[in-house]
C-alpha positions as CSV (number, residue, x, y, z in Angstrom):
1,X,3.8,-13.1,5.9
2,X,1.1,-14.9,8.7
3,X,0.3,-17.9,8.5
4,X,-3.5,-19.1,7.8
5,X,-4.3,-19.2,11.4
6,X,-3.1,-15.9,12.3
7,X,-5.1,-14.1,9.1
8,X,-7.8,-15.8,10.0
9,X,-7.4,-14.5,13.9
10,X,-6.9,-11.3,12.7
11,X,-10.0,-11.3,10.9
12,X,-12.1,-12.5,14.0
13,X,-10.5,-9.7,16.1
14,X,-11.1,-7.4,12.9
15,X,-15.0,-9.0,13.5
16,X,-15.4,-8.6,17.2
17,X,-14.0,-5.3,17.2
18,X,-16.4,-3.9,15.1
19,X,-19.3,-5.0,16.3
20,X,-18.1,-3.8,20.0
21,X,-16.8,-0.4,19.3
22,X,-20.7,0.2,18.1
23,X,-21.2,-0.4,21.9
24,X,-18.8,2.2,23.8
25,X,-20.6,5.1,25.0
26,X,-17.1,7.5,25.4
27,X,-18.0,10.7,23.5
28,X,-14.0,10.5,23.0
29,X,-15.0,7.6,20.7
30,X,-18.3,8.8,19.3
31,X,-16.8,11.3,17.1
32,X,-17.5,9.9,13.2
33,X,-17.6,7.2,11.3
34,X,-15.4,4.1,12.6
35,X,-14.3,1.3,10.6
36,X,-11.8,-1.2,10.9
37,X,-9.5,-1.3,8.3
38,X,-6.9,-4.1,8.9
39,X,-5.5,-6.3,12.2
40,X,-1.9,-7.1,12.7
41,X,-1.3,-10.2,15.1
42,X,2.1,-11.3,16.4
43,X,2.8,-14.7,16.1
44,X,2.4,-15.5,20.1
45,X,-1.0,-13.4,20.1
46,X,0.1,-11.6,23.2
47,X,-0.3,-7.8,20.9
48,X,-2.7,-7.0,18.4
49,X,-2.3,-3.7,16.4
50,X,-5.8,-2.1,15.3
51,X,-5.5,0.0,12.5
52,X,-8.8,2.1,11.9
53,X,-10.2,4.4,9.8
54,X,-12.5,7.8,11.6
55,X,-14.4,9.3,8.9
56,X,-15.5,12.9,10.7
57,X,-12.7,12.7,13.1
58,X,-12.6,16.0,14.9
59,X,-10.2,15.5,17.3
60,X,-6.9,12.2,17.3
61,X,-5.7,12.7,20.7
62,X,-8.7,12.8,22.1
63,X,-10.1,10.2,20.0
64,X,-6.9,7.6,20.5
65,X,-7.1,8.2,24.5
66,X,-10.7,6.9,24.7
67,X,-10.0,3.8,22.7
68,X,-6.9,3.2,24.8
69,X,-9.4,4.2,27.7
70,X,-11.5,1.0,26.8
71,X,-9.1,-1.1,25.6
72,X,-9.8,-3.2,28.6
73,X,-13.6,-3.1,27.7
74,X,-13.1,-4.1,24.4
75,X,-10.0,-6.7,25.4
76,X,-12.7,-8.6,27.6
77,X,-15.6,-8.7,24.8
78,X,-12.7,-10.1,22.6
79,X,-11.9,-12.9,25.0
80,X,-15.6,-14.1,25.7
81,X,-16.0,-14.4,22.1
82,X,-12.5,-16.0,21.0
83,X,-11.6,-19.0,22.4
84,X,-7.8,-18.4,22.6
85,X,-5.3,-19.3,24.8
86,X,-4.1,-15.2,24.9
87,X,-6.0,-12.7,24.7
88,X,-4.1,-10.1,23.1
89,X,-3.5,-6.5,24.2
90,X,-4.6,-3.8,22.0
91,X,-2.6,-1.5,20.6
92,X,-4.7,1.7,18.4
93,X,-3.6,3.4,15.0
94,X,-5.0,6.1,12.9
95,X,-4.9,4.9,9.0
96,X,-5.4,7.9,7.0
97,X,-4.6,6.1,3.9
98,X,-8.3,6.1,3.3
99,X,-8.1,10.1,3.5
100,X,-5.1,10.2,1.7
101,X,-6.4,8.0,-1.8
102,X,-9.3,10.9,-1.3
103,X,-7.0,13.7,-1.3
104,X,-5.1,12.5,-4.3
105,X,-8.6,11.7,-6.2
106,X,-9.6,15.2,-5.5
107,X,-6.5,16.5,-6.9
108,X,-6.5,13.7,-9.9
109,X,-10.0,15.6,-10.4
110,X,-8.7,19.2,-10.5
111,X,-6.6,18.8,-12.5
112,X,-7.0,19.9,-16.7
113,X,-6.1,17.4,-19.2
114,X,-7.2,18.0,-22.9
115,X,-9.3,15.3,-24.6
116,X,-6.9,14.5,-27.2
117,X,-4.0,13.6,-24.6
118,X,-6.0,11.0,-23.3
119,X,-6.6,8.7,-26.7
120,X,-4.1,6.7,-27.9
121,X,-3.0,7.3,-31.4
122,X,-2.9,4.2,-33.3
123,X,0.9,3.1,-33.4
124,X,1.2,3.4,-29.2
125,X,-1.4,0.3,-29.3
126,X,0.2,-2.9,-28.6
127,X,-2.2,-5.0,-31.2
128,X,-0.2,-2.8,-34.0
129,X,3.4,-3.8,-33.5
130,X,4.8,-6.9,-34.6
131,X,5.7,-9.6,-32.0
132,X,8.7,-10.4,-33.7
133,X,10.1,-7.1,-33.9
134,X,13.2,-5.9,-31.7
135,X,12.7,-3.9,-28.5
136,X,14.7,-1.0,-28.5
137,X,16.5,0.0,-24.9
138,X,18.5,3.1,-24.5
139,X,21.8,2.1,-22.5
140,X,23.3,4.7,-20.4
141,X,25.3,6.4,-22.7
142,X,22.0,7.0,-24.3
143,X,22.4,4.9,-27.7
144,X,20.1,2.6,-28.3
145,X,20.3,-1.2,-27.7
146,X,18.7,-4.0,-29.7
147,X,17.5,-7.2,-28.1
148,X,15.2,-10.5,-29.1
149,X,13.0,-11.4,-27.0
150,X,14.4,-14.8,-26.8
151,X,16.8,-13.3,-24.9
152,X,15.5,-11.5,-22.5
């Protein structure tokens, strides 16, 4: 896990890049909808790993050659508004996990579930069982195990 100095370095990077992608005129780079989703420092800030998020992306090769095409650009915006010993180098990646919680809503959406699935029946609720009562585990030979909860 980083330390407090290197989260809060990654969110300054996370910061500056933003702002200066806004500025790069590459049509490779001008393709959608850009947005930053997370920064990953080492701990000697000599790398920095970009991951981002292209809403409307029409085309990632292209796309990841003219970010890696002004990486310098954007590497020199980052160092006149960081004061840090290292600039780091910067290293691109697509995160599609944005485009995959969409495709999994869409499907989550598609899909039929009756009404009456959905409601609890009254003796599934947790307010209606006794907190002194056993819980019952089945054990691998598939009989079923009593325990207190003082024991567990």
């Amino acid at each position: 896990m980083p330390s407090n100095r290197i989260e809060r370095i990654n969110e300054d990077i996370q910061r500056v890049l933003a702002t200066s992608l806004r500025n790069i005129k590459d049509p490779r780079v001008k393709q959608g909808i850009i947005s930053i989703t997370s920064v990953d420092t080492t701990g000697d800030l000599r790398y920095a790993k970009v991951y981002l998020s292209v809403f409307g992306l029409t085309s990632e090769k292209e796309f990841l050659k003219g970010l890696k095409s002004a990486s310098g650009y954007l590497r020199h915006e980052l160092g006149q508004s960081l004061t840090l010993r290292y600039t780091p180098e910067l290293l691109f990646e697509l995160d599609k996990s944005i485009e995959r919680g969409s495709r999994i809503n869409n499907i989550l959406n598609t899909l039929e579930i009756p009404e009456d699935a959905l409601e609890n029946t009254p003796e599934d609720t947790p307010e209606n069982t006794p907190e002194d009562a056993p819980i019952k585990d089945d054990n691998e030979e598939g009989s079923a195990v009593e325990h207190d909860d003082d024991v567990l």
